[in-house]
Phi, psi and omega in degrees: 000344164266029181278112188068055150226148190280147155212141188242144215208104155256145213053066186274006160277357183281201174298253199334313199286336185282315166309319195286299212291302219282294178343310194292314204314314210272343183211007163224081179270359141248042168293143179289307180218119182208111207262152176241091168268113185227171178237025141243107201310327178284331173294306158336280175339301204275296201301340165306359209234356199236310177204098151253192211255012208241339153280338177225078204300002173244020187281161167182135184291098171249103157319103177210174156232153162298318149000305201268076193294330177296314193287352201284308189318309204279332180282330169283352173311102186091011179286133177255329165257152155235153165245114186260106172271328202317105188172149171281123180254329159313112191285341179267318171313305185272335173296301184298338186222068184307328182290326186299316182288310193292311200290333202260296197269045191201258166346287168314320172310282191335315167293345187276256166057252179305279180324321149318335189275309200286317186255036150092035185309176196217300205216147186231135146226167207228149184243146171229288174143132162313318180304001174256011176267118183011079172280151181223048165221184161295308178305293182300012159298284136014285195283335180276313136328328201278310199288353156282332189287330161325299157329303204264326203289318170341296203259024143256028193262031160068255195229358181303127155315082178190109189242149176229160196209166183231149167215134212227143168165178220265183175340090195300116191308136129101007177266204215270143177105329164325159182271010190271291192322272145035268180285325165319296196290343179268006210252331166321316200277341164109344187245146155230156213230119182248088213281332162183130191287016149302334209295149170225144191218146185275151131125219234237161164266179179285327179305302230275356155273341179270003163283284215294001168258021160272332188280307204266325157303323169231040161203026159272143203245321184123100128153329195325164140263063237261101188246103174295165185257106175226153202272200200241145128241154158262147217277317196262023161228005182258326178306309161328282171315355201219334184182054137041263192309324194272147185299136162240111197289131180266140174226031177067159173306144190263144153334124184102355196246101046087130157293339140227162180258156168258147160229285153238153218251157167346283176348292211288319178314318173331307179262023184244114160287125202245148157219160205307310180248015150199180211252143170245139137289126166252160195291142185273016170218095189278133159258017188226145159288108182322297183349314206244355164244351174254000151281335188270307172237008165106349204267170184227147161264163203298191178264148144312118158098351170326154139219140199252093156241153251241341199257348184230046191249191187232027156209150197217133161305149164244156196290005153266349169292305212289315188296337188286293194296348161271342176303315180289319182230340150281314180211154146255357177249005175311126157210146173299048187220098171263205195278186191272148185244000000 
């Protein structure tokens, strides 16, 4: 579907973007363009020496912030896709410099928007969070807006070829701030710090995010939510999985934080469409016939009252999935050896 087509990915230096980058690079050698818009030069730098332009002749560096709606206008020119990754995600981070957050997931969402309407973008998808399902922090507040506003641009984009879409899912294994990476760096000192042993978090590796917003690319009608089916951990089996041996301090839930994640709450099932491997949230103001899209792929709507939580969900790691999967995506030199189980 990228064959002769241009794409632009803001905060392409980030985790998803460099997976997104390396995916497109490796197996759509006939893109036209695939610009990596970031506001940090070194990252740039560093991913220059990993896919450069002299081997991936469509590859390109744009210095910007989303903020920056002019600079956003001058990185689209001739673009036909966006992937919008770009946004403060640190939950603490945001909670302590709250406006800051608002200007980057929010403000920044608006500028993807508009500058996409104006120079004649074809298609948008948006990355989202669990944490944007009733939320009770800032970021996901942020992120819940960002996936209304997303939504919502569907029904001013006028007579323009140009839908936009959301894709929404849970915890990325192994990125950076995350709990594996963590517990990996706590596991020397003999303690691991467990904020409560209930807690469960959904979630996905990067292939399988950047499959589903390749997936939500070429088959959004314009306004969806694209939520994949992934499976749950629980805190005291990824701790299992990682150090045994070691003491586990329980030190409570932190502010901001939930004993479980949502993709989607009670509310939402009403407008949710279910399939064999995920989920659609639909635009409560559709401009295309539901009839003839749920004729078209297949989906059933959900029972009143479904909620997709990380804490009910019916597939679950088990701690030798989790150790496989940190060898595979985290360390590759990860070994077990801890006591005999």
């Amino acid at each position: 579907m990228f064959t002769g087509k241009s794409i632009l990915v803001t905060g392409g230096t980030g985790s998803f973007g460099k997976s997104f980058v390396e995916t497109v690079l490796r197996n759509c050698p006939g893109i036209k363009r695939l610009v990596v818009y970031s506001r940090d030069e070194l990252k740039q730098f560093e991913m220059a020496q990993q896919f450069s332009d002299a081997e991936f002749q469509a590859i390109r560096y744009f210095l910007g912030d989303i903020r920056d709606k002019d600079r956003l206008k001058r990185a689209l020119e001739g673009i036909d896709t966006v992937v919008h990754a770009a946004a403060l995600k640190q939950v603490p981070a945001c909670e302590y410099n709250p406006f800051e957050a608002v200007k980057t997931n929010i403000l920044g969402a608006q500028n993807v928007i508009e500058a996409s309407i104006e120079m004649g973008v074809k298609r948008v998808v948006a990355l989202s969070t669990d944490k944007a399902a009733a939320p009770i922090n800032l970021y996901g507040a942020t992120k819940l807006c960002s996936d209304k506003l997303f939504v919502a641009a569907n029904n001013f984009r006028g007579s323009r070829d140009l839908s936009f879409a959301v894709v929404r899912y849970g915890n990325v294994l192994g990125s950076r701030g995350s709990v594996i990476p963590h517990f990996l760096k706590m596991k020397p000192h003999g303690v691991i710090p467990i904020t409560d042993e209930r807690m469960t978090r959904f979630s996905i590796t990067l292939e399988h995010g950047v499959n589903m917003v390749v997936f939500a690319l070429q088959n959004m009608w314009g306004g969806e939510i694209f939520i994949p089916k992934i499976p749950s951990y629980r805190i005291t089996d990824v701790a299992e999985a990682i150090a045994p041996e070691c003491r586990k301090d329980i030190i409570g839930v932190r502010p901001g934080e939930k004993l479980h994640e949502e993709m989607i709450t009670n509310t939402d099932s009403y407008n949710t469409l279910e399939f064999d491997n995920y989920f659609v949230m639909l635009p409560v103001n559709i401009n295309w016939n539901l009839n003839e899209y749920i004729k078209h792929f297949g989906g059933r709507k959900c029972q009143e009252g479904f909620s997709y939580s990380s804490g009910t969900n019916t597939e679950w790691l088990t701690v030798e999935e989790l150790r496989e999967l940190i060898r595979q995506h985290v360390d590759p030199l990860f070994i077990f050896d801890g006591p005999a189980e």
